[in-house]
Each structure stands twice: as C-alpha cells, then as structure tokens.
N, CA, C and O atoms as CSV, one atom per row, in Angstrom:
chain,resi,resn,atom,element,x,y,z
A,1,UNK,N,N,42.249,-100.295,-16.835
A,1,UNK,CA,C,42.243,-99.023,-16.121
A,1,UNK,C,C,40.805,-98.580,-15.874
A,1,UNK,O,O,39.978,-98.647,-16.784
A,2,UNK,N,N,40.480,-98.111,-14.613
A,2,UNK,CA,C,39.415,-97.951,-14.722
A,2,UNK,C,C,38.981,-95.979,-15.076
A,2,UNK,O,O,39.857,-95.220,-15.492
A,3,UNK,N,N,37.850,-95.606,-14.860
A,3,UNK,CA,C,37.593,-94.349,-15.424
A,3,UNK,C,C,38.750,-93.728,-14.013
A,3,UNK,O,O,39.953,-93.493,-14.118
A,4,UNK,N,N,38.028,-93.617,-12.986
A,4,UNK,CA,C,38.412,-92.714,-11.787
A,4,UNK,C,C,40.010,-92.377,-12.098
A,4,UNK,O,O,40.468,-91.247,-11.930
A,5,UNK,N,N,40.809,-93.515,-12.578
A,5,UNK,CA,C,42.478,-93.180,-12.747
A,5,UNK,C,C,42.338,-92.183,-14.168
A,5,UNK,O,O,43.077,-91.204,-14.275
A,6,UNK,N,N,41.768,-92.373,-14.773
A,6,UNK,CA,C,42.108,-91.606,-16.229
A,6,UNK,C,C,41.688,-90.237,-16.076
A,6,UNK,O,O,42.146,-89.386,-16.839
A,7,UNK,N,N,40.698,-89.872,-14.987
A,7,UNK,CA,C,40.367,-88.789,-15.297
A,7,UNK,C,C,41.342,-88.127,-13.757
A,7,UNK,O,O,41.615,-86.952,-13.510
A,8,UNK,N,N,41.638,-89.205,-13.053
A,8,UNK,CA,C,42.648,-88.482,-11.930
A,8,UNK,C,C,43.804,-87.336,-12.909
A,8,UNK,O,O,43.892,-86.109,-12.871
A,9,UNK,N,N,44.495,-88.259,-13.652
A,9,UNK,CA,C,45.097,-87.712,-13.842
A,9,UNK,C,C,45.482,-86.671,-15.048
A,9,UNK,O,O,46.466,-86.545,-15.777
A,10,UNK,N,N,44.114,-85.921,-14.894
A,10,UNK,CA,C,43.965,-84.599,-16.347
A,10,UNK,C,C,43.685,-83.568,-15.299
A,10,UNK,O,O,43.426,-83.500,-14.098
A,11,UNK,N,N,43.816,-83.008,-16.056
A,11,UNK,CA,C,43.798,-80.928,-15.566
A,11,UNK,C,C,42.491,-80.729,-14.928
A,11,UNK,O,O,41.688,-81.519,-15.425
A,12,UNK,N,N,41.963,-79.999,-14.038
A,12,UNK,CA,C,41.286,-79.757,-13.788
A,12,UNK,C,C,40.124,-79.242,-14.669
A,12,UNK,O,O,39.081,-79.895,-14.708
A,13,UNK,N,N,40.244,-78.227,-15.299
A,13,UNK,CA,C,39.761,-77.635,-16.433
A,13,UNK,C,C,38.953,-78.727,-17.941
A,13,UNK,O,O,38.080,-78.550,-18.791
A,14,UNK,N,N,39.939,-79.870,-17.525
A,14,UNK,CA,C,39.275,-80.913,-18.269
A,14,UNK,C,C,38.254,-81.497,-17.533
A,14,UNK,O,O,37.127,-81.686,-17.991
A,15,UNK,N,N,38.680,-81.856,-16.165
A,15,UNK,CA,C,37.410,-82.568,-15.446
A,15,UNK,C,C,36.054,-81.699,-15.276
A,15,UNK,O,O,35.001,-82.296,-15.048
A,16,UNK,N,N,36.083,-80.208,-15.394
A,16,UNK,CA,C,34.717,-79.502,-15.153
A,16,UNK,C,C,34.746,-78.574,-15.922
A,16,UNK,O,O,34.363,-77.527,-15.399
A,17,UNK,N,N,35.179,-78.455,-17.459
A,17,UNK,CA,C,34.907,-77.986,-18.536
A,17,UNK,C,C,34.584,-78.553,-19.672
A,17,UNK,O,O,33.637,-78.253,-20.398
A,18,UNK,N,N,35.337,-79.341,-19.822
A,18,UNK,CA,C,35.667,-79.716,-21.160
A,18,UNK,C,C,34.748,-81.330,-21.166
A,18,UNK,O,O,34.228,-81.707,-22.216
A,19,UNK,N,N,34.659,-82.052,-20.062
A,19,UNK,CA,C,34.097,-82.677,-20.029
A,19,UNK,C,C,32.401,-83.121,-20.290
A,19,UNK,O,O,31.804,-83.914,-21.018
A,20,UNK,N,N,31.976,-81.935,-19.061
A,20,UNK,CA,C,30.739,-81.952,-19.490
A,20,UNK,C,C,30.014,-81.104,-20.383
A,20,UNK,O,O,28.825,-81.400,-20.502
A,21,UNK,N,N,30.428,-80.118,-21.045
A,21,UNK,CA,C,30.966,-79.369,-22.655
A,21,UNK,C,C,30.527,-81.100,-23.505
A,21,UNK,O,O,29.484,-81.201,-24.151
A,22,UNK,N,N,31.376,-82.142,-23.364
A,22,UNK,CA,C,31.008,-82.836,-24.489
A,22,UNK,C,C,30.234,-83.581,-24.538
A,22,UNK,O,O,29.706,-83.938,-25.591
A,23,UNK,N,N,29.927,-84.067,-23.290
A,23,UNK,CA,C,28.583,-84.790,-22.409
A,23,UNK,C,C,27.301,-84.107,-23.454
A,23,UNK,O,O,26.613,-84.552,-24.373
A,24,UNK,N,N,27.450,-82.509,-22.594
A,24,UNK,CA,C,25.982,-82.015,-23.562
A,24,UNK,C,C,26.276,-81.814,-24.868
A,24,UNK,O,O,25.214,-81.651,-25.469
A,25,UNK,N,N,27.084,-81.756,-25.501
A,25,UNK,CA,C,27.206,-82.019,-27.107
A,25,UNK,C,C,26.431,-83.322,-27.758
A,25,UNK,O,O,25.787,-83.520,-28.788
A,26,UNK,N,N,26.827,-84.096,-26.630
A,26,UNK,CA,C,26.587,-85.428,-27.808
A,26,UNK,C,C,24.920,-85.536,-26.537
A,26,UNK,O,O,23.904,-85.278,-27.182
A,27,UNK,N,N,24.677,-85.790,-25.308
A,27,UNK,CA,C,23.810,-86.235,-25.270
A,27,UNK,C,C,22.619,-85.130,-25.003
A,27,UNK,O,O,21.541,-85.319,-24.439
A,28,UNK,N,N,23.317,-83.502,-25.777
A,28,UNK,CA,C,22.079,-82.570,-25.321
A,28,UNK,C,C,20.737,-82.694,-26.080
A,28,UNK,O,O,19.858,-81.856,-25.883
A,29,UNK,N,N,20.601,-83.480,-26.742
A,29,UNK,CA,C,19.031,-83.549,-28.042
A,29,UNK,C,C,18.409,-84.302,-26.844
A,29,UNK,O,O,17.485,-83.667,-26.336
A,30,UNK,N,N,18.641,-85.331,-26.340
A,30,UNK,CA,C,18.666,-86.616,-25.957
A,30,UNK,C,C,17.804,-85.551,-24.519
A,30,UNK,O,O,16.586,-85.474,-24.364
A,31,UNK,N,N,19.042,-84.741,-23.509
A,31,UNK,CA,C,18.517,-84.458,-22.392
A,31,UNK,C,C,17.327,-83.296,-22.318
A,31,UNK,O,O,16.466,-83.109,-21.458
A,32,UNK,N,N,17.621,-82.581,-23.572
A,32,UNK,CA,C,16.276,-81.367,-23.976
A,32,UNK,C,C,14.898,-82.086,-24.452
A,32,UNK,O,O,13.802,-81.550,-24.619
A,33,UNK,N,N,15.224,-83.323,-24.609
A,33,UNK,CA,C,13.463,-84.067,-25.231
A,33,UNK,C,C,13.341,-84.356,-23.805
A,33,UNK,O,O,12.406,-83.724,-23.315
A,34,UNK,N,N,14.102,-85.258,-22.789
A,34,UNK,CA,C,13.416,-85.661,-21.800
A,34,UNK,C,C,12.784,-84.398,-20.987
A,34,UNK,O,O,11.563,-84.268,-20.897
A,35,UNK,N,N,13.588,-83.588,-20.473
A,35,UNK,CA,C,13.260,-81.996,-20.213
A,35,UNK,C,C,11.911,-81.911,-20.567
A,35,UNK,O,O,10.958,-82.240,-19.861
A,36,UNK,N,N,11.876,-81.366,-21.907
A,36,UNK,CA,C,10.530,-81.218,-22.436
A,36,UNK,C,C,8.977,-82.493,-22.488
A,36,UNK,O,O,7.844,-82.100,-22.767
A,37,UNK,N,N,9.181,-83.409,-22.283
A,37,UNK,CA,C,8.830,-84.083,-21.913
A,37,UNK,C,C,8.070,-84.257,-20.618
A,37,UNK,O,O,6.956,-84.762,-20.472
A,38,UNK,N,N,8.799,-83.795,-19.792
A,38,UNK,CA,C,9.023,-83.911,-18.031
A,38,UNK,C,C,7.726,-82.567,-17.929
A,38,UNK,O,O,6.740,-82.687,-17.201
A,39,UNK,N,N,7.993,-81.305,-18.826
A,39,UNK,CA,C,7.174,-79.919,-18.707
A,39,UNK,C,C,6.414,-80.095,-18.868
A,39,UNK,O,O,5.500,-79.586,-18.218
A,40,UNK,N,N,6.084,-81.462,-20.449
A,40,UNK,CA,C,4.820,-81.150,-21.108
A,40,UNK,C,C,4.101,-82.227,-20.041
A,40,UNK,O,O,2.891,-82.396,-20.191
A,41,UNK,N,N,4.644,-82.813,-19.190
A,41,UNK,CA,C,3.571,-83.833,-18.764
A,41,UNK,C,C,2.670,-82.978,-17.521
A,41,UNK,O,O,1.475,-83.064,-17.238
A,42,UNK,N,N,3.419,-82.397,-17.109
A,42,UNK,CA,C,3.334,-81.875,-15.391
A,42,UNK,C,C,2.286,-80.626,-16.142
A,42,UNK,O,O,1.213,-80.396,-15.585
A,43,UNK,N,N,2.573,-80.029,-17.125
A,43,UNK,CA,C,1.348,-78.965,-17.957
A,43,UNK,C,C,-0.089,-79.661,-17.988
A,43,UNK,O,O,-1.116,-79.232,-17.463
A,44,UNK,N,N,0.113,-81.073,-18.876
A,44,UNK,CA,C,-1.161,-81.603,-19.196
A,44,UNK,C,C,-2.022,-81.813,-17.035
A,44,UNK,O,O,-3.060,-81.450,-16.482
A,45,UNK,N,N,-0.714,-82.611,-16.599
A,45,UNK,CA,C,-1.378,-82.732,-15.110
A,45,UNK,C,C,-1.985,-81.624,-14.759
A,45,UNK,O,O,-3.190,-81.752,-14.544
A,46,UNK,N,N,-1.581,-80.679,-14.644
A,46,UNK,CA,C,-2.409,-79.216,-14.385
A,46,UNK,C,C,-3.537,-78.977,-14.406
A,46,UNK,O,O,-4.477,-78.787,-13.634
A,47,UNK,N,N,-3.166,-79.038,-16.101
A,47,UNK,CA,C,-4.869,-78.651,-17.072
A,47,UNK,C,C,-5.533,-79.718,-16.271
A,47,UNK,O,O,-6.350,-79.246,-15.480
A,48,UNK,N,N,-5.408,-81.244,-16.235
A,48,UNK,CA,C,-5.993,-81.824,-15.837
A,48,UNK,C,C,-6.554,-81.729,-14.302
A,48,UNK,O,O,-7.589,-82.280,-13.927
A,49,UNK,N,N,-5.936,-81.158,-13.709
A,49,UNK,CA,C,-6.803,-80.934,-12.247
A,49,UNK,C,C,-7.597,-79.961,-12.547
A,49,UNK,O,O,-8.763,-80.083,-12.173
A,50,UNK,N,N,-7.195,-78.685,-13.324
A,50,UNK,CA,C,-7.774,-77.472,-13.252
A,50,UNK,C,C,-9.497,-78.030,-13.898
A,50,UNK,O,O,-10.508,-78.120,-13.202
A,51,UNK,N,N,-9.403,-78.295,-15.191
A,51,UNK,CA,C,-10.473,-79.065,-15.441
A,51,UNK,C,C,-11.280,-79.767,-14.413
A,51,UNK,O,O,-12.466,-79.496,-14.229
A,52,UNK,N,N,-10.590,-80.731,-13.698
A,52,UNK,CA,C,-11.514,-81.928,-12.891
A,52,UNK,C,C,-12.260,-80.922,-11.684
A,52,UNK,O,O,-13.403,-80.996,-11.232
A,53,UNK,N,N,-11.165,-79.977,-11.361
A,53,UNK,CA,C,-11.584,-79.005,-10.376
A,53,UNK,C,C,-12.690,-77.666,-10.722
A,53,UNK,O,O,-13.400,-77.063,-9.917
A,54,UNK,N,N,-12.581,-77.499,-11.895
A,54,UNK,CA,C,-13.756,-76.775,-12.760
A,54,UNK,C,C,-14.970,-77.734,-12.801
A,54,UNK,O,O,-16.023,-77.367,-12.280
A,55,UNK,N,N,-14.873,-78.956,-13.401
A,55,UNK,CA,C,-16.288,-79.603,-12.749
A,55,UNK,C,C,-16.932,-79.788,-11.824
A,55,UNK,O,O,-18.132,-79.521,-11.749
A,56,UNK,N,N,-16.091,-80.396,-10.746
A,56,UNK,CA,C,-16.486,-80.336,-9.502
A,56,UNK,C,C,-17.130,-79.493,-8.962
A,56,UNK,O,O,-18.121,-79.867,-8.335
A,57,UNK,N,N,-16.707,-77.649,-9.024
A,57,UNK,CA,C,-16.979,-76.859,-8.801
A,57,UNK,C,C,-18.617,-76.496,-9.534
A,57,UNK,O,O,-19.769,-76.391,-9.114
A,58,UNK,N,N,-18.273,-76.443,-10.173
A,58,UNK,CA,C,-19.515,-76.463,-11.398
A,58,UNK,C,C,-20.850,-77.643,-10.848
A,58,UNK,O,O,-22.029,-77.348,-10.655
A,59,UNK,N,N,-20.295,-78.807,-10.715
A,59,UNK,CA,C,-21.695,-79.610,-10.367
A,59,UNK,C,C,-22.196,-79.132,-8.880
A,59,UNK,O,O,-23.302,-78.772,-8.476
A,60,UNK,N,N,-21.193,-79.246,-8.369
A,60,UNK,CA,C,-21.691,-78.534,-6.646
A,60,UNK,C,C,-22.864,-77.236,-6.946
A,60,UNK,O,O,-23.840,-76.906,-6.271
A,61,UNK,N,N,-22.401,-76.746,-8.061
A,61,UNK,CA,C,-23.286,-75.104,-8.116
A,61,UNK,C,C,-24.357,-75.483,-8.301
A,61,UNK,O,O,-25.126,-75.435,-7.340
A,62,UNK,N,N,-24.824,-75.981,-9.517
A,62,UNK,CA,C,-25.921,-76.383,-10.255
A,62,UNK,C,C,-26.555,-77.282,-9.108
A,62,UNK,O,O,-27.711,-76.927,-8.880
A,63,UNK,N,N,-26.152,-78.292,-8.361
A,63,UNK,CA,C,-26.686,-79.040,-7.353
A,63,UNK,C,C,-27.330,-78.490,-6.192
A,63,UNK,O,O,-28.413,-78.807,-5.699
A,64,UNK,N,N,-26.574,-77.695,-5.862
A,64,UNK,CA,C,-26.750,-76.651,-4.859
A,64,UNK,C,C,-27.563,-75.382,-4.954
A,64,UNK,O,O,-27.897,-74.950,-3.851
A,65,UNK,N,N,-27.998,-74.618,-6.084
A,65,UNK,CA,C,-28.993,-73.900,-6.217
A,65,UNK,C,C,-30.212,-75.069,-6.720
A,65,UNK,O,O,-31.329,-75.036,-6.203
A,66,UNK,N,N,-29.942,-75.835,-7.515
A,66,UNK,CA,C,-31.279,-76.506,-7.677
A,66,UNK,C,C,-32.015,-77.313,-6.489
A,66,UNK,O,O,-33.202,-77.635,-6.557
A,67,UNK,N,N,-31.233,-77.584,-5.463
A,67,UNK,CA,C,-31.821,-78.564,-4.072
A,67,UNK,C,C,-32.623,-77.067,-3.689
A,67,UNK,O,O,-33.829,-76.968,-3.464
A,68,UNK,N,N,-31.705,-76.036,-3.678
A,68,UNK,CA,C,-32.279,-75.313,-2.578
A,68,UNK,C,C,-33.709,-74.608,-3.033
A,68,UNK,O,O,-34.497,-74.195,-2.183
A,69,UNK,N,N,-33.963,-74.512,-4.423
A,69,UNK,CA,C,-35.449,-74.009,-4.999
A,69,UNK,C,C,-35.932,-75.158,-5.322
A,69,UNK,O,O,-36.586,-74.991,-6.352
A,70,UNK,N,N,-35.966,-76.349,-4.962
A,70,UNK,CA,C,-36.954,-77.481,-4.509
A,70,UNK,C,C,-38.009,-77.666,-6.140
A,70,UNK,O,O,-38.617,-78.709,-6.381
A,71,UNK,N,N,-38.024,-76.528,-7.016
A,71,UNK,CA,C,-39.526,-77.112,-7.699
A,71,UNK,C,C,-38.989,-77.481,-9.339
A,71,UNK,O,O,-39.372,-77.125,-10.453
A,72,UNK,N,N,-37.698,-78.552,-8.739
A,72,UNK,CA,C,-37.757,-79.477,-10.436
A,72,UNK,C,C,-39.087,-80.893,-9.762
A,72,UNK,O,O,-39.477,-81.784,-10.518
C-alpha cells in the first residue's frame, strides 16, 4: 500500500492536524537547530559585510585626507 491510499482514507482533521502535530513532535529539535542555524549564519554574514564595509570605508578616509595634504 502505498502512503497516498492510507492517508486517503482518514478524516480530514487527521490529514492537517494531527499529522503534522506529530511531524513537529518528533522532528521539532531537529527543525528548530536547522532554523537557528539558518539565523545564526545570515547574522554572522551581516556582521561580516558590515565590518568589510566599515573598512573599506575607513581606508578610503584615511587615504583620502592623507593624498589630499600631500606632506607625508
């Protein structure tokens, strides 16, 4: 038998309650690490532009007032 017949023939209430009710029971640890996971990466990416983009910014300055007073 395959799944599609077994679940044809249950209650509705089973197919979009009760079902995925046990789905996240058993695999909610499982889907809250990847979750968190997924946040903490896209956070570090952030920091990481914000940073790369704080240097950037930063060397342009220092480059840019020091060309323009010429006496290093």
């Amino acid at each position: 038998m395959a799944v599609r017949e077994i679940v044809a023939g249950m209650p509705w209430w089973v197919k979009w309650i009760a079902l995925p009710v046990v789905v996240l029971v058993v695999f909610g640890g499982l889907i809250a690490s990847l979750v968190g996971l997924v946040i903490g990466l896209l956070f570090k990416a952030l920091v990481l532009v914000a940073l790369v983009g704080g240097l950037v910014y930063g060397v342009r300055k220092v480059t840019s007032s020091s060309s323009s007073r010429g006496d290093w």
